[in-house]
PDB file of the backbone (N, CA, C, O) and the ligand in Angstrom, with CONECT records:
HET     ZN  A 101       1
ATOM      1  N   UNK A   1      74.391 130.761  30.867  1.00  0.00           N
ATOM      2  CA  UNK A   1      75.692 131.171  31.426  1.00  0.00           C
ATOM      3  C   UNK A   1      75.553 132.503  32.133  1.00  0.00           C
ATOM      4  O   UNK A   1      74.549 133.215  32.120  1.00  0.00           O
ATOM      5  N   UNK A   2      76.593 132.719  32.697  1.00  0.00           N
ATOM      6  CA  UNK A   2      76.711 134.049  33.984  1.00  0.00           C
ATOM      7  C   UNK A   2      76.203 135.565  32.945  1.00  0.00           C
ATOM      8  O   UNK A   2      75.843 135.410  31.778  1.00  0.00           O
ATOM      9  N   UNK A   3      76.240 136.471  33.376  1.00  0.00           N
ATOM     10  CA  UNK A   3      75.998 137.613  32.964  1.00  0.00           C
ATOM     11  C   UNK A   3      77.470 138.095  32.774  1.00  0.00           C
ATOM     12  O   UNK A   3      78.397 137.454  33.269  1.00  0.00           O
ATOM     13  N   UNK A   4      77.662 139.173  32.090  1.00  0.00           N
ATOM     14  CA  UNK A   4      79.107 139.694  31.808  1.00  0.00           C
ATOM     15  C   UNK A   4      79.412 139.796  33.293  1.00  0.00           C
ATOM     16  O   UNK A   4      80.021 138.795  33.669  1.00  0.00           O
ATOM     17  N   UNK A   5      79.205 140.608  34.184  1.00  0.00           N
ATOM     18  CA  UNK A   5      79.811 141.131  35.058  1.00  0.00           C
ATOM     19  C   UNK A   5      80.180 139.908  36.386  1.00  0.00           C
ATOM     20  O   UNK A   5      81.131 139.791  37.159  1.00  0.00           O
ATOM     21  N   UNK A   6      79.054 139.214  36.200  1.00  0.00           N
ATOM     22  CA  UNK A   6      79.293 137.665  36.823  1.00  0.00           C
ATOM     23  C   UNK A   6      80.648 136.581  36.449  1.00  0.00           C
ATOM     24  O   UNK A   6      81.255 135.745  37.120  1.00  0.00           O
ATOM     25  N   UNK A   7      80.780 137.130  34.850  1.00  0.00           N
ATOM     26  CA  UNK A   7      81.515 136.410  33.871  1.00  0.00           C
ATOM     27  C   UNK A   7      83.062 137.041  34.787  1.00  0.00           C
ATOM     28  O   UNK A   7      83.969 136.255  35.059  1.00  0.00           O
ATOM     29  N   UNK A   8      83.123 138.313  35.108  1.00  0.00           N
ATOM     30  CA  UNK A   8      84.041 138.624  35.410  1.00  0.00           C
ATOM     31  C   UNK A   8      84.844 138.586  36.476  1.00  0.00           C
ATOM     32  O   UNK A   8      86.067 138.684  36.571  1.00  0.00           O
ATOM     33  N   UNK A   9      83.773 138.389  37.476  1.00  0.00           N
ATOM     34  CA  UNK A   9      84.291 137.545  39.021  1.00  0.00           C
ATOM     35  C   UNK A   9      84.460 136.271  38.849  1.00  0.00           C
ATOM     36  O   UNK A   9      85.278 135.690  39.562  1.00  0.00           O
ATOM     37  N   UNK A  10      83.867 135.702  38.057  1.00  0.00           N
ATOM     38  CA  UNK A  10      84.234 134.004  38.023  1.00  0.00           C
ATOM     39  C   UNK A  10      85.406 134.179  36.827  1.00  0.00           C
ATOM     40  O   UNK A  10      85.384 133.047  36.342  1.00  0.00           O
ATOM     41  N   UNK A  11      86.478 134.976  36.021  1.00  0.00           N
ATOM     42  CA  UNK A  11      87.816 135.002  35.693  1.00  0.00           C
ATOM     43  C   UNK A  11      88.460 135.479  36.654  1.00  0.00           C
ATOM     44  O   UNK A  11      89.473 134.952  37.113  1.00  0.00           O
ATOM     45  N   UNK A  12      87.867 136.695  37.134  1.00  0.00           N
ATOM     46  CA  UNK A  12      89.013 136.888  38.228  1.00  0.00           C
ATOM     47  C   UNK A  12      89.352 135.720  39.282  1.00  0.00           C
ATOM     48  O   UNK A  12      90.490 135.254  39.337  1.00  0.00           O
ATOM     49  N   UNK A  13      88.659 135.419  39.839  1.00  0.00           N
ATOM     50  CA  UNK A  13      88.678 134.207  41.015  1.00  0.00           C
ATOM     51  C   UNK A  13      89.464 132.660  40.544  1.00  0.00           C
ATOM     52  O   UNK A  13      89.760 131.808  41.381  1.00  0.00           O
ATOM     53  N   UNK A  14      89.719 132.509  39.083  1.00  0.00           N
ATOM     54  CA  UNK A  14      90.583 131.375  38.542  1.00  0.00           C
ATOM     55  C   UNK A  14      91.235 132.153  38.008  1.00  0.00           C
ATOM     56  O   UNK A  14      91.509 131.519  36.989  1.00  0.00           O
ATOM     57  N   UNK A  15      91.908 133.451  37.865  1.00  0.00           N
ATOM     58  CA  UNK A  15      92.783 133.845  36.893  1.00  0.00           C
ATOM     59  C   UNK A  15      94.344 132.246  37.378  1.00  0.00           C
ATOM     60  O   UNK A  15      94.693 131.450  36.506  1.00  0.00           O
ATOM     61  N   UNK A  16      94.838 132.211  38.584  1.00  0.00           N
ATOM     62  CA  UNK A  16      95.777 131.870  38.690  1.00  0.00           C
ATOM     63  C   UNK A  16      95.659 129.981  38.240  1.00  0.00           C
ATOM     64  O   UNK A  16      96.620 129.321  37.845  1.00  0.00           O
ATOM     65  N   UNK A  17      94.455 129.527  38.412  1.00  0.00           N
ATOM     66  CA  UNK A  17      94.126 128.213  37.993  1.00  0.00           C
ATOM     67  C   UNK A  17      93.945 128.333  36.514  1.00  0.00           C
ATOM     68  O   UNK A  17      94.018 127.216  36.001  1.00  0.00           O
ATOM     69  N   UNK A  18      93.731 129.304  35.628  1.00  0.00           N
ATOM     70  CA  UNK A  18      94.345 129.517  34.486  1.00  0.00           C
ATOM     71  C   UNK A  18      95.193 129.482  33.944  1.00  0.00           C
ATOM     72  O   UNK A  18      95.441 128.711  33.017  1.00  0.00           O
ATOM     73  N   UNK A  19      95.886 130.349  34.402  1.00  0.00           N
ATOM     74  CA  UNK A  19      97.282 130.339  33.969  1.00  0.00           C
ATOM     75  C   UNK A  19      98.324 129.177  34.388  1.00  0.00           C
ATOM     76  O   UNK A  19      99.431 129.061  33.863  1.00  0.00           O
ATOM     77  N   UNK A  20      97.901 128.462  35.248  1.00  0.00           N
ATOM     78  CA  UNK A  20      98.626 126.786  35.703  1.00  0.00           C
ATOM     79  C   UNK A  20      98.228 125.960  34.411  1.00  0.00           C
ATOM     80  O   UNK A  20      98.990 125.151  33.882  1.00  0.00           O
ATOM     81  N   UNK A  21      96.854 126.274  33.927  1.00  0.00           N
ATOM     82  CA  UNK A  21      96.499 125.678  33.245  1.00  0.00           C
ATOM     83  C   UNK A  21      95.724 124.257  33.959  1.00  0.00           C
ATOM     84  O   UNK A  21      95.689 123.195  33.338  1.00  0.00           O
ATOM     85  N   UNK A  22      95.248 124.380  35.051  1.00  0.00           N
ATOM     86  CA  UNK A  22      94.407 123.857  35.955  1.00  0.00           C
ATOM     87  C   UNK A  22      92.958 123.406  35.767  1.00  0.00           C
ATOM     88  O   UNK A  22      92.557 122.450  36.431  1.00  0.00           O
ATOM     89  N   UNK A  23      92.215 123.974  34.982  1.00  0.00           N
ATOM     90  CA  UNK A  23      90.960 124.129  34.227  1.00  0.00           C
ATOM     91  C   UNK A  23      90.525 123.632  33.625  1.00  0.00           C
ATOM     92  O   UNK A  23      90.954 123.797  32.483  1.00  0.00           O
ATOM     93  N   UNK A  24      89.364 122.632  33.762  1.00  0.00           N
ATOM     94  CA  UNK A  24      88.697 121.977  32.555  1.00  0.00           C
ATOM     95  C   UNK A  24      88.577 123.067  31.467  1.00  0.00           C
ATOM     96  O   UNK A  24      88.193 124.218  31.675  1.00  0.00           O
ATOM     97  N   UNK A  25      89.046 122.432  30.004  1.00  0.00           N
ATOM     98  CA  UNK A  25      88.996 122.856  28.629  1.00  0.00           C
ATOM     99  C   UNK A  25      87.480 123.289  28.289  1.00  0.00           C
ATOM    100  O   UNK A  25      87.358 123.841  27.195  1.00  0.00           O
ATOM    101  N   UNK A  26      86.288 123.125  29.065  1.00  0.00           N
ATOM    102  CA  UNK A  26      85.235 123.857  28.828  1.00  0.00           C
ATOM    103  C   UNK A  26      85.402 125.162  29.746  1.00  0.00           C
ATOM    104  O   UNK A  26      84.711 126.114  29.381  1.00  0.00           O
ATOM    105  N   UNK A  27      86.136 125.346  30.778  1.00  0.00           N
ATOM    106  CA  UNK A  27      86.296 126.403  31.913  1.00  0.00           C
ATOM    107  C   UNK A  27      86.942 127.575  31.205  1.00  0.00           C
ATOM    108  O   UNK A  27      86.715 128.774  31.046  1.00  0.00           O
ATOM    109  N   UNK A  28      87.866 126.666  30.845  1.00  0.00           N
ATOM    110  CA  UNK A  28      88.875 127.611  29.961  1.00  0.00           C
ATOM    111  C   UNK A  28      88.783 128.431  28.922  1.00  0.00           C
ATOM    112  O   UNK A  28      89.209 129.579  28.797  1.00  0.00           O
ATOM    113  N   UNK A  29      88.099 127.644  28.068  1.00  0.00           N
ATOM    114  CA  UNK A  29      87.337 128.229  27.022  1.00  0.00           C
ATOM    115  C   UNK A  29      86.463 129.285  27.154  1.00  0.00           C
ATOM    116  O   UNK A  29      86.279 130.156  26.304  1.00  0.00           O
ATOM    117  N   UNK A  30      85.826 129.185  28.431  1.00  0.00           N
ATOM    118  CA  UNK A  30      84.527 130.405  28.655  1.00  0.00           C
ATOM    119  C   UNK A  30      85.142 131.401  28.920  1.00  0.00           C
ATOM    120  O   UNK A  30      84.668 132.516  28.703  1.00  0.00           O
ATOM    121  N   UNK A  31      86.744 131.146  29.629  1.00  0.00           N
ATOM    122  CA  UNK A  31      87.518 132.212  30.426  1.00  0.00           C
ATOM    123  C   UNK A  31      88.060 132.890  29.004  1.00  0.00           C
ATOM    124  O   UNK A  31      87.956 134.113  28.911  1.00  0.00           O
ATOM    125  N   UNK A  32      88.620 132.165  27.921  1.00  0.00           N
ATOM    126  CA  UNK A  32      89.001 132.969  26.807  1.00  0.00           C
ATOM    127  C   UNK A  32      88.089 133.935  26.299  1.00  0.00           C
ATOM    128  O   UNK A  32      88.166 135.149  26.110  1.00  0.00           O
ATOM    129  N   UNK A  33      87.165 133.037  26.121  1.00  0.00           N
ATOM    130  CA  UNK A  33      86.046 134.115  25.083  1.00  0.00           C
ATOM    131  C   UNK A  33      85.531 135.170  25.585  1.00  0.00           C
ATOM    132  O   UNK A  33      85.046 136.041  24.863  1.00  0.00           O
ATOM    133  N   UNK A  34      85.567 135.276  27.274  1.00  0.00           N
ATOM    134  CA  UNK A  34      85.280 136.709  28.266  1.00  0.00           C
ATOM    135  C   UNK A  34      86.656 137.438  27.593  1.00  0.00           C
ATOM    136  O   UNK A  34      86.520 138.457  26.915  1.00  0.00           O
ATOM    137  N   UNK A  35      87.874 136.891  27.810  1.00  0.00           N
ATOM    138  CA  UNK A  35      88.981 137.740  27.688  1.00  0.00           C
ATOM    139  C   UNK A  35      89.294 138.108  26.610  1.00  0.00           C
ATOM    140  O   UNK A  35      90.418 138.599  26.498  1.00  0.00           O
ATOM    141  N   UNK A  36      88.501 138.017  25.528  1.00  0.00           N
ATOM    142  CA  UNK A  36      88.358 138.469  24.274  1.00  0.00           C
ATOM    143  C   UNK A  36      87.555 139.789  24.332  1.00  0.00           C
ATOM    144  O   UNK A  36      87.841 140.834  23.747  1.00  0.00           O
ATOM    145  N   UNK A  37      86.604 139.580  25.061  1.00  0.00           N
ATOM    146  CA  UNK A  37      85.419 140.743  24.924  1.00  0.00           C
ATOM    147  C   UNK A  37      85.859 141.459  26.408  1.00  0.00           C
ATOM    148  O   UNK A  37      85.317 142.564  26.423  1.00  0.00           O
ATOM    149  N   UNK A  38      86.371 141.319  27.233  1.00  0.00           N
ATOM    150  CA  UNK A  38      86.416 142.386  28.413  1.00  0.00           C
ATOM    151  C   UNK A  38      87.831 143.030  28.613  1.00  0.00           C
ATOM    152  O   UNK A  38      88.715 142.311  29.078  1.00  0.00           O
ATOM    153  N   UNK A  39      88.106 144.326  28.298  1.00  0.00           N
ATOM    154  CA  UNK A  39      89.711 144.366  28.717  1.00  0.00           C
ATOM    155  C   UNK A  39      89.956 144.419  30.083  1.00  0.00           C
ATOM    156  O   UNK A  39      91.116 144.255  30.462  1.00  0.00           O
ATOM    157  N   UNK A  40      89.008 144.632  30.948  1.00  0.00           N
ATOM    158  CA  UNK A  40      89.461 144.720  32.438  1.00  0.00           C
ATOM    159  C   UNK A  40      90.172 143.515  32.941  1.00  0.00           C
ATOM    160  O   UNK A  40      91.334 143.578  33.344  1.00  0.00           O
ATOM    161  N   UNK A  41      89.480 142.423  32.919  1.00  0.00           N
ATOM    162  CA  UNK A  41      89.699 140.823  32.348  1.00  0.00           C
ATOM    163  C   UNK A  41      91.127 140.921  32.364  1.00  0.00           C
ATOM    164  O   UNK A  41      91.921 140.782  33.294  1.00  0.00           O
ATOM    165  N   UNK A  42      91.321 141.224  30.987  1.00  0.00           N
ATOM    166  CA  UNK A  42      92.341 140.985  30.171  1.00  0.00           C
ATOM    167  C   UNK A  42      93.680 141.961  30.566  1.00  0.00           C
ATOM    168  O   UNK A  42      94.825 141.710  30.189  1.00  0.00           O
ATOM    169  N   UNK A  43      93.301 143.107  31.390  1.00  0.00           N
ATOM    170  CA  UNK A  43      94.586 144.079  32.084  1.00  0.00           C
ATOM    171  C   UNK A  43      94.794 142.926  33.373  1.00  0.00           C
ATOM    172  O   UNK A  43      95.934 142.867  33.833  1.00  0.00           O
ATOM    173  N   UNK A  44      94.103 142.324  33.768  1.00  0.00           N
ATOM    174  CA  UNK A  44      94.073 141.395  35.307  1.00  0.00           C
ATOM    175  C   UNK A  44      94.908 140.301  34.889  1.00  0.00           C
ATOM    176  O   UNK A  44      95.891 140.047  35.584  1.00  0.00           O
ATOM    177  N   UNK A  45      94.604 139.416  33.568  1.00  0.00           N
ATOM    178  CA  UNK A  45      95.513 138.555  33.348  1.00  0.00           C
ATOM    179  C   UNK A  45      96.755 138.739  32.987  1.00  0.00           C
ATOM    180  O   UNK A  45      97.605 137.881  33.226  1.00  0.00           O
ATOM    181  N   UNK A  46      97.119 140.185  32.196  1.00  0.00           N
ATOM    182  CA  UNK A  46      98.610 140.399  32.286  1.00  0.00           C
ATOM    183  C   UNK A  46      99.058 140.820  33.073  1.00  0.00           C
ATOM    184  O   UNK A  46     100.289 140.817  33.034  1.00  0.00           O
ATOM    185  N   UNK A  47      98.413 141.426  34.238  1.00  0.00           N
ATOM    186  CA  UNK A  47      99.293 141.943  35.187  1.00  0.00           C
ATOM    187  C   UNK A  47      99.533 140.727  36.085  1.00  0.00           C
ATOM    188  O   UNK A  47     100.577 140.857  36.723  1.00  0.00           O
ATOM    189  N   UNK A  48      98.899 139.614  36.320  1.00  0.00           N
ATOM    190  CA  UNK A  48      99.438 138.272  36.827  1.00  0.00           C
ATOM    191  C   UNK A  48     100.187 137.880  36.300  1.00  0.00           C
ATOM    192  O   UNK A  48     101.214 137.772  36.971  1.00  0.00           O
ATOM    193  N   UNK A  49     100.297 137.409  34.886  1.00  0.00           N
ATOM    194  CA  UNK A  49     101.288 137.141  34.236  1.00  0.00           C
ATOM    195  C   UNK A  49     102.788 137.602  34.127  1.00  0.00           C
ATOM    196  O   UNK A  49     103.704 136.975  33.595  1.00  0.00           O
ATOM    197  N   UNK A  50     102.856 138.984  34.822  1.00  0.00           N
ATOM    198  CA  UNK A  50     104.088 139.695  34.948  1.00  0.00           C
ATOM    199  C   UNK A  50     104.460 139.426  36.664  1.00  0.00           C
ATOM    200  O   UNK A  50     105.609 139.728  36.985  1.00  0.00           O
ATOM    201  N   UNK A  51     103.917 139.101  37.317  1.00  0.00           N
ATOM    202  CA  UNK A  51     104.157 139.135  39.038  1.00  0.00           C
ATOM    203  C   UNK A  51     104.343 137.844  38.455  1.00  0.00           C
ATOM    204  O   UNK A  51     105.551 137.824  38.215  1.00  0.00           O
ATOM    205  N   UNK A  52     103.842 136.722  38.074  1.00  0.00           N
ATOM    206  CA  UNK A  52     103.770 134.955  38.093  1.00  0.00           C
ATOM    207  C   UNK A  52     105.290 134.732  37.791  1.00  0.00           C
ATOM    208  O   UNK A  52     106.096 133.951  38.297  1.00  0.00           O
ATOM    209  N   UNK A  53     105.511 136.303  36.139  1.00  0.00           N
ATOM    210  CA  UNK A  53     106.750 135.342  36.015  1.00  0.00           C
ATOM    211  C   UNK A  53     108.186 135.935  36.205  1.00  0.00           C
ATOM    212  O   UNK A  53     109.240 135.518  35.724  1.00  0.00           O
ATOM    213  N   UNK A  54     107.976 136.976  36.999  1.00  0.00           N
ATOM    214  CA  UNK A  54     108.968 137.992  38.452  1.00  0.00           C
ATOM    215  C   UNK A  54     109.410 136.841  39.550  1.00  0.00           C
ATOM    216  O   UNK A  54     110.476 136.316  39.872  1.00  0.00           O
ATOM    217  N   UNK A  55     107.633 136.693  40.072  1.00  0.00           N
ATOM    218  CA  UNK A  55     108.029 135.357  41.103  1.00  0.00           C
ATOM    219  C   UNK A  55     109.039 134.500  40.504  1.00  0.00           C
ATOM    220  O   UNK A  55     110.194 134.399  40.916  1.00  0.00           O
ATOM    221  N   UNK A  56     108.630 134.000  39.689  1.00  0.00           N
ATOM    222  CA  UNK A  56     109.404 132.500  38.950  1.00  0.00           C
ATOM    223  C   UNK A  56     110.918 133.044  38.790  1.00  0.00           C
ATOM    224  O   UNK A  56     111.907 132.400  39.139  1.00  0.00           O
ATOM    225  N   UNK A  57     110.936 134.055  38.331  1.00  0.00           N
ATOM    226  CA  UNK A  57     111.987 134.277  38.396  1.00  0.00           C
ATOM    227  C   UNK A  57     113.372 134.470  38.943  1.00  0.00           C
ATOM    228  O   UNK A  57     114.525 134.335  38.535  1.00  0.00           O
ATOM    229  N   UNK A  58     112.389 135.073  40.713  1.00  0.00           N
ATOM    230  CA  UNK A  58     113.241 135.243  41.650  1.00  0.00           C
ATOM    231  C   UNK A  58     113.647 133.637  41.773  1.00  0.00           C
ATOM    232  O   UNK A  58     114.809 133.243  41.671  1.00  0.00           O
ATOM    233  N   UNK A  59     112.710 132.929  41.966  1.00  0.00           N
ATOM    234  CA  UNK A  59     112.860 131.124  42.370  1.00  0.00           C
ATOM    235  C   UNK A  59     113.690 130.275  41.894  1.00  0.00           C
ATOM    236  O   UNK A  59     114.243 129.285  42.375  1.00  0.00           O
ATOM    237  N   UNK A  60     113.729 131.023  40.393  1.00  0.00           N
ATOM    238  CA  UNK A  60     114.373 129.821  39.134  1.00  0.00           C
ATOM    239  C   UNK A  60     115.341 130.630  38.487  1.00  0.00           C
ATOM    240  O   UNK A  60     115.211 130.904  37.294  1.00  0.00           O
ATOM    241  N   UNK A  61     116.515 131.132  39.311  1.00  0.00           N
ATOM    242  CA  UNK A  61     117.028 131.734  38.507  1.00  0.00           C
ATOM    243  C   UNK A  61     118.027 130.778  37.201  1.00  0.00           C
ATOM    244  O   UNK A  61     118.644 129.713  37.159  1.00  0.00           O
ATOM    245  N   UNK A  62     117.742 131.808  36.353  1.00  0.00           N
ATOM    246  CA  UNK A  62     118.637 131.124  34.823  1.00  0.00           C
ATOM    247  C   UNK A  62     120.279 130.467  35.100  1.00  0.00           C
ATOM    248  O   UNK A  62     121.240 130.941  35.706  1.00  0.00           O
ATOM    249  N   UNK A  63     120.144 129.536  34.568  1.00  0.00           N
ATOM    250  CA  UNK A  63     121.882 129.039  34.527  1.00  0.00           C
ATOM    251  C   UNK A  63     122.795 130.138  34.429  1.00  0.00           C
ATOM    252  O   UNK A  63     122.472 131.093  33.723  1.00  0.00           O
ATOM    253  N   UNK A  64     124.203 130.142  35.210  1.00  0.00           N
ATOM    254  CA  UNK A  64     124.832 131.511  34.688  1.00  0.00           C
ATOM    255  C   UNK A  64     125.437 130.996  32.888  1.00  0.00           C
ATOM    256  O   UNK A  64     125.679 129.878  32.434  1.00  0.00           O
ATOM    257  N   UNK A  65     125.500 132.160  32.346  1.00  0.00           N
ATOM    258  CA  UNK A  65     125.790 132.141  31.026  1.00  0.00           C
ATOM    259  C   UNK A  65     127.088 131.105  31.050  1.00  0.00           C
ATOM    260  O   UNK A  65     127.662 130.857  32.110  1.00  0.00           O
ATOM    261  N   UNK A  66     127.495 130.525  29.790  1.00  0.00           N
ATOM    262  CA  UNK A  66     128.957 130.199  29.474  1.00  0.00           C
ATOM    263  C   UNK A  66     129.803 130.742  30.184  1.00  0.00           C
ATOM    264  O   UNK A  66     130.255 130.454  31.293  1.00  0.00           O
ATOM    265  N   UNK A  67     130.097 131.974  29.117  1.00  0.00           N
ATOM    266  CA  UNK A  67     130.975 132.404  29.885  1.00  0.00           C
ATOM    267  C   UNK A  67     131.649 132.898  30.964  1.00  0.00           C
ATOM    268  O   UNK A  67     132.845 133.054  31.210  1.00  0.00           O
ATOM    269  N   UNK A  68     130.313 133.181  31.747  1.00  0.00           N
ATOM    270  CA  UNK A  68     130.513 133.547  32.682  1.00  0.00           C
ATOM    271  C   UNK A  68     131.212 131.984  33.560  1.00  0.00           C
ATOM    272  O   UNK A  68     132.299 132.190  34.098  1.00  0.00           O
ATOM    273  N   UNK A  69     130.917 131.230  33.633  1.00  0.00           N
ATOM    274  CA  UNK A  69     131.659 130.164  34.019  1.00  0.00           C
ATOM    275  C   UNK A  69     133.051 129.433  33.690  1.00  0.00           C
ATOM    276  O   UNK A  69     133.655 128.578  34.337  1.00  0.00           O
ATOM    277  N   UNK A  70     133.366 130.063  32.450  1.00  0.00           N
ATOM    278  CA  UNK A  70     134.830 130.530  32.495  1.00  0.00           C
ATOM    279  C   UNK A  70     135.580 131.166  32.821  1.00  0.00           C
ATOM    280  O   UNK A  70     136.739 130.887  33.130  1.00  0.00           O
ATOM    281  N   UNK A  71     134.989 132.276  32.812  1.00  0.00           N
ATOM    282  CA  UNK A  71     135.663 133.221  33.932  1.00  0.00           C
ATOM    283  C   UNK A  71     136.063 132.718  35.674  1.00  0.00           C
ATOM    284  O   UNK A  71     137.035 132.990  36.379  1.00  0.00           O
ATOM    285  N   UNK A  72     135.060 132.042  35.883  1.00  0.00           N
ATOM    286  CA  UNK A  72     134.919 131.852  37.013  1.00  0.00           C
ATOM    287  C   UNK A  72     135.934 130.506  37.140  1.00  0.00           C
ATOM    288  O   UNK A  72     136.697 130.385  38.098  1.00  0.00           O
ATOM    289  N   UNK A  73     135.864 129.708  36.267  1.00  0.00           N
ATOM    290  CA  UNK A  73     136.593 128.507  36.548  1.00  0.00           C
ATOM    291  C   UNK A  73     138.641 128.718  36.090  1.00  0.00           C
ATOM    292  O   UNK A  73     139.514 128.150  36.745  1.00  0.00           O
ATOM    293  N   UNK A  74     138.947 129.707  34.783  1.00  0.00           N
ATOM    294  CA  UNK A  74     140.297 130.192  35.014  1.00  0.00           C
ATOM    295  C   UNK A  74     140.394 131.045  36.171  1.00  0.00           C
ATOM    296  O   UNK A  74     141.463 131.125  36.777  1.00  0.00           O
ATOM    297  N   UNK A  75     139.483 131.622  36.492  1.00  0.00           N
ATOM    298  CA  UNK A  75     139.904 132.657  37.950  1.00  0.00           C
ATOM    299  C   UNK A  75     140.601 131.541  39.137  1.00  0.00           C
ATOM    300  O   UNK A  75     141.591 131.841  39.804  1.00  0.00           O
ATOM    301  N   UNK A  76     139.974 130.391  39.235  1.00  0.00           N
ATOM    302  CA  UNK A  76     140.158 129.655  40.100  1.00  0.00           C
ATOM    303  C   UNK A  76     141.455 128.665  39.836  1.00  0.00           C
ATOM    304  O   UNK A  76     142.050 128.134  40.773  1.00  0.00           O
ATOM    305  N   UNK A  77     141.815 128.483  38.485  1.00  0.00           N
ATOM    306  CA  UNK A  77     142.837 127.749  38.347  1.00  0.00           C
ATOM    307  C   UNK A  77     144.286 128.745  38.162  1.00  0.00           C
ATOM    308  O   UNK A  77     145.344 128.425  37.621  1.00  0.00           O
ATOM    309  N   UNK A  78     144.077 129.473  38.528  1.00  0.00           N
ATOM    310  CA  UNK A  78     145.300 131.125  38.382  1.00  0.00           C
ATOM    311  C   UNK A  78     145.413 130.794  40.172  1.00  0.00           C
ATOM    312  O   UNK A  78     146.491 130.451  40.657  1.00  0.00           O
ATOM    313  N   UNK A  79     144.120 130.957  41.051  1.00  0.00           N
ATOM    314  CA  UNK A  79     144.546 130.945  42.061  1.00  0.00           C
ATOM    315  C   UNK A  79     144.691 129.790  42.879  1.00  0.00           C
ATOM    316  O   UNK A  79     144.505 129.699  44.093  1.00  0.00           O
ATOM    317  N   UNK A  80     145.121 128.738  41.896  1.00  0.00           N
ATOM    318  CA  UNK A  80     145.474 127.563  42.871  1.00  0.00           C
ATOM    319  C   UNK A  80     146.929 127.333  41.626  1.00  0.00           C
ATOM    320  O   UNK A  80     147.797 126.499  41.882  1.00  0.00           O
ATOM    321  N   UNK A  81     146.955 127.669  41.114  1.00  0.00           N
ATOM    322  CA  UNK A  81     148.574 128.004  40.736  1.00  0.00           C
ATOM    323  C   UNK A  81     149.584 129.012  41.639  1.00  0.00           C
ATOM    324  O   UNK A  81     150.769 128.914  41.959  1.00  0.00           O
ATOM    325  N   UNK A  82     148.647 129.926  41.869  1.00  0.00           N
ATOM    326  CA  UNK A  82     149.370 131.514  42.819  1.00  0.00           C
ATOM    327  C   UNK A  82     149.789 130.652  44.406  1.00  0.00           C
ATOM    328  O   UNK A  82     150.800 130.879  45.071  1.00  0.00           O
ATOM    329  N   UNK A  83     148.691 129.636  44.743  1.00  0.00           N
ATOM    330  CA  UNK A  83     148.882 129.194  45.899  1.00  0.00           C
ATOM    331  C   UNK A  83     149.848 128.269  46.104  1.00  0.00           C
ATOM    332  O   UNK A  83     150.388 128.077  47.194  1.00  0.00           O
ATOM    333  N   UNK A  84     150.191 127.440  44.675  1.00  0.00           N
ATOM    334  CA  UNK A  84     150.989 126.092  44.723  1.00  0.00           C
ATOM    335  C   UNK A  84     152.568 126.969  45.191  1.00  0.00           C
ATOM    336  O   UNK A  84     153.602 126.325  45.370  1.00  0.00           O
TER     337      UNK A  84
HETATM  338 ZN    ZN A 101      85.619 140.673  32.626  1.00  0.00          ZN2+
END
């Protein structure tokens, strides 16, 4: 297998086919056991992990809460009473 520092361009270069979870389970595995032993590695995969799930976030935003959709839905039946 690669040398550490080899080990570490070949995680960096799949960090994102990692984290899809894209990776043969032998790939993956080699990528863990580096990210056990290297923190550089391992500062690279959380800092993807925080942009991956910012992105996602902007994309997918969350249902609005309950209540907030009550609000929104008596607001609307006040003003189609105000209008009748
Ligand atoms: Zn590394």
């Amino acid at each position: 297998m690669a040398d550490y520092s080899q080990m570490c361009s070949f995680v960096m270069m799949r960090i994102n086919a990692f984290l899809d979870n894209e990776l043969d389970d032998e790939v993956a595995d080699q990528m863990r056991v580096h990210l056990s032993q290297c923190e550089e590695c391992l500062n690279e995969i959380e800092i993807w992990t925080m942009i991956r799930s910012a992105v996602k976030h902007a994309y997918e935003p969350e249902p609005a809460p309950p209540a907030l959709i009550d609000k929104v839905t008596e607001r609307i039946r006040r003003l189609e009473q105000e209008s009748v």
